[in-house]
C-alpha positions in Angstrom: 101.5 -0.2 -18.4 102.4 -3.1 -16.5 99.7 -6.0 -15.9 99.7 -5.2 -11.9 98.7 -1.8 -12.9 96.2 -3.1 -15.2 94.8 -5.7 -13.1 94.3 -3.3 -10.5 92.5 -0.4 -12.2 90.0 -3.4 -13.5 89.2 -4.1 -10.1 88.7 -0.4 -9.6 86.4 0.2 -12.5 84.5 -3.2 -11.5 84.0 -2.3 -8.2 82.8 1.0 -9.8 80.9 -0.3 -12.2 79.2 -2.9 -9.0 78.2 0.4 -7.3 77.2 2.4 -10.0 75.1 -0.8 -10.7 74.1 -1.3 -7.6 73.1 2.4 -7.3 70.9 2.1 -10.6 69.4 -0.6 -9.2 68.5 1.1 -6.0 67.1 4.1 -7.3 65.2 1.8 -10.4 63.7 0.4 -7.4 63.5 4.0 -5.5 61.9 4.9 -9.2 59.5 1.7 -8.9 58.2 2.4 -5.4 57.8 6.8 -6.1 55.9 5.3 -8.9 53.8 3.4 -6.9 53.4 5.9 -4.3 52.7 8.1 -6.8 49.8 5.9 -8.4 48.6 5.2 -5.1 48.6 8.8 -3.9 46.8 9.4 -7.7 44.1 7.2 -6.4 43.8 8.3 -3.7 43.2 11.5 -5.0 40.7 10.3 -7.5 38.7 8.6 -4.3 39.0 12.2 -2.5 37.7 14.1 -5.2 35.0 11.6 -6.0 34.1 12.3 -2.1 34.4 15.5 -2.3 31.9 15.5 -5.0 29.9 12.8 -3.3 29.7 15.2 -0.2 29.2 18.9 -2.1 26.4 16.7 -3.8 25.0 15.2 -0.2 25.8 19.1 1.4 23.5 20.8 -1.4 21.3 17.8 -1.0 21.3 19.1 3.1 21.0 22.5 2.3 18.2 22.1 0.2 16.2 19.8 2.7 17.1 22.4 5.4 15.4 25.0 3.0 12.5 22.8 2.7 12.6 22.3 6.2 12.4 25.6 7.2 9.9 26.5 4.7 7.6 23.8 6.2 8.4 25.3 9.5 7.4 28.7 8.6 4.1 27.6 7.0 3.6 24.7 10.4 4.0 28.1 12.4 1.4 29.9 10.0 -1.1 27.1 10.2 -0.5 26.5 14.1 -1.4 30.5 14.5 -4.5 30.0 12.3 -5.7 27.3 14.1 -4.8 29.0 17.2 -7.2 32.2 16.6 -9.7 30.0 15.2 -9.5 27.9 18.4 -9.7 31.3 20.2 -12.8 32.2 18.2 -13.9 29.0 18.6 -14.1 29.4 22.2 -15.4 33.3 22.2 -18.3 31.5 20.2 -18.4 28.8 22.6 -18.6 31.3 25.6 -21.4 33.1 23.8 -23.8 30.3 22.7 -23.3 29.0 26.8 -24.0 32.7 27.5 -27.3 33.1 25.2 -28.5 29.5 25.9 -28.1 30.6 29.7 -30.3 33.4 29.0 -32.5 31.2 26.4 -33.2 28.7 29.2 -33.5 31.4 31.8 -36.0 33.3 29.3 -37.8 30.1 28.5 -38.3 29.3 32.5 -39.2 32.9 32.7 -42.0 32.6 29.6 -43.0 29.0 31.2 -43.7 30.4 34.4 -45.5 33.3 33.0 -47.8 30.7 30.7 -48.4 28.1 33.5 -49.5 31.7 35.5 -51.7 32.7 32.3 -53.1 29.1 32.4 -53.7 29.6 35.9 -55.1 32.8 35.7 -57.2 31.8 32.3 -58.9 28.7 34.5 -59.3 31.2 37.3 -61.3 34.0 34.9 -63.1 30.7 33.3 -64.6 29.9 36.1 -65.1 32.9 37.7 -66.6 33.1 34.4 -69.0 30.4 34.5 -69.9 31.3 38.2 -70.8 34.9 37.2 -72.9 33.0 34.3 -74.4 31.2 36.6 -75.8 33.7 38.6 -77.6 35.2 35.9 -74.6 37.5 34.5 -75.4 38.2 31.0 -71.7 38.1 28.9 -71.1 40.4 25.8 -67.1 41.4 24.7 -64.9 41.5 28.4 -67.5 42.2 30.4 -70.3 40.6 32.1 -73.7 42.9 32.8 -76.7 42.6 35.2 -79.8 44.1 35.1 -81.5 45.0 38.5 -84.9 44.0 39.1 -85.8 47.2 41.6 -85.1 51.1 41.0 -83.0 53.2 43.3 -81.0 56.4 43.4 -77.9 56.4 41.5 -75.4 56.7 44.3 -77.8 53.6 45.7 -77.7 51.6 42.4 -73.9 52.1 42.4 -73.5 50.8 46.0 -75.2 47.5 44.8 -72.2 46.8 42.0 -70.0 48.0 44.7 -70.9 45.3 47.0 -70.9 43.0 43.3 -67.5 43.5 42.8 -68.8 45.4 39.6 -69.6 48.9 39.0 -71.9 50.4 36.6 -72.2 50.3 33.5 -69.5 52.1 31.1 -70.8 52.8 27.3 -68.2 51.9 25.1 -70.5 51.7 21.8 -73.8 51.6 20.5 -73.6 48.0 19.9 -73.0 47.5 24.1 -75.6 49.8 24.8 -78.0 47.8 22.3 -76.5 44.4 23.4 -76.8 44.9 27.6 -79.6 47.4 27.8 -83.5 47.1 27.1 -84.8 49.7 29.6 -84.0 52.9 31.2 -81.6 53.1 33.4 -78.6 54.7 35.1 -75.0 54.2 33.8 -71.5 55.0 35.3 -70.2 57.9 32.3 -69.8 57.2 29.0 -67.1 57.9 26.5 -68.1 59.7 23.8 -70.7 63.1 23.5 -72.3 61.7 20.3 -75.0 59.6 22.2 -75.9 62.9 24.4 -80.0 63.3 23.2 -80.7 66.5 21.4 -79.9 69.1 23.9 -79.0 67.6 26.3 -77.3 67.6 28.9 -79.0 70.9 30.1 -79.5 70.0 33.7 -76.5 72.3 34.9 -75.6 71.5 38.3 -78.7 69.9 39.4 -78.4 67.1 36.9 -75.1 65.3 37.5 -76.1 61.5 36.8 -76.0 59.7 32.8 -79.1 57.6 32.3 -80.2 56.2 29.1 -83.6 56.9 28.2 -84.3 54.2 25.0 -81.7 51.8 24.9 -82.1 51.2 21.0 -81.9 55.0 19.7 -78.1 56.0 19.9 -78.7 59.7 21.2 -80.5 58.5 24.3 -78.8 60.3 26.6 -80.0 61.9 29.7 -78.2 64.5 32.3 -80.9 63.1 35.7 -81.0 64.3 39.2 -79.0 61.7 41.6 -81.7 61.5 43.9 -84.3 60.2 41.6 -84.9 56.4 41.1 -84.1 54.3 38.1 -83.2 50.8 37.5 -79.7 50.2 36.6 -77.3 47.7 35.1 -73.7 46.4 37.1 -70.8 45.8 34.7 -67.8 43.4 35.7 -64.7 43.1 33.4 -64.2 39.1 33.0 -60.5 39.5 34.6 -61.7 40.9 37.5 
């Protein structure tokens, strides 16, 4: 082989040998920067995941505050309903006491009224009382009692309380007729039989007055003729 020849197939193989080179050192550096990329896009990778862990971690963290959340709402809600009826009975209660202090203070002006007309009424009987007294009424129980000091018929004697503002006297029991009588005299009726005398009455028809023949025996009673004359005794009830 002649050195022409040779000479040019070195060249070849050179230039060859420059590209091959070249290419090695293109894809050494092709090599170099996938490698890098790929590191980079490992880290990357690591930084998602770690994210991805860092945001399940903060999404359960959510989801479990939203759970706690809601619970608190539901039991807010309970309580706020609670307090609600309570408010309500609250206010029923309210409404009531207004109502039955209305009726308290409507009843208490009502008893007031009634007690200032008692007191009223109670001065008005005192000295009605005390003017009776003074004109020689004699005062035993309720009543007040005179005596008259002249005998007439029994319609008569009845005329004269009449006119008194009294009528005559009602036995009630033996210790009134004891107390208020000392004589014999006519009375109004009385309310039992037991002070009838012994057979008495017996007057029938003609005999239609009570009169009291000894004021300190309890069966005293009399059945009298109207017409005759006897003293008497006027009876007045103290609220009169």
């Amino acid at each position: 082989m002649d050195t022409v020849l040779l000479h040019r197939l070195y060249n070849n193989l050179t230039s060859e040998r420059n590209q091959l080179l070249t290419s090695y050192n293109n894809l050494t550096t092709e090599k170099d920067q996938l490698l890098t990329s790929y590191n980079n896009l490992t880290t990357k990778r690591e930084q998602l995941l770690t994210s991805y862990k860092t945001l399940k971690t903060e999404k359960d963290q959510l989801l479990t505050s939203y759970n706690n959340l809601t619970t608190k709402r539901e039991q807010l809600l309970t309580s706020y309903k609670t307090l609600k009826t309570e408010k309500d009975q609250l206010l029923t209660s309210y409404n009531n006491l207004t109502t039955e202090r209305e009726q308290l203070l409507t009843s208490y002006k009502t008893l007031k009224t009634e007690k200032d007309q008692l007191l009223t009424n109670m001065t008005k009987n005192r000295d009605n009382l005390q003017r009776k007294l003074q004109e020689n009424w004699v005062a035993f129980s309720d009543s007040l009692y005179k005596v008259s000091s002249e005998q007439k018929s029994w319609e008569e004697s009845r005329q004269d309380c009449l006119q008194k503002g009294a009528d005559l006297m009602i036995i009630k029991s033996r210790e009134e007729q004891v107390e208020c009588t000392d004589t014999s005299l006519y009375v109004l009726y009385i309310y039992t039989y037991f002070y009838w005398n012994s057979g008495e009455p017996n007057g029938g028809r003609k005999e239609n007055c009570g009169q009291i023949k000894a004021y300190d025996s309890q069966n005293s009673w009399n059945d009298e003729t109207c017409s005759n004359q006897h003293f008497w005794i006027c009876e007045k009830r103290v609220s009169q």
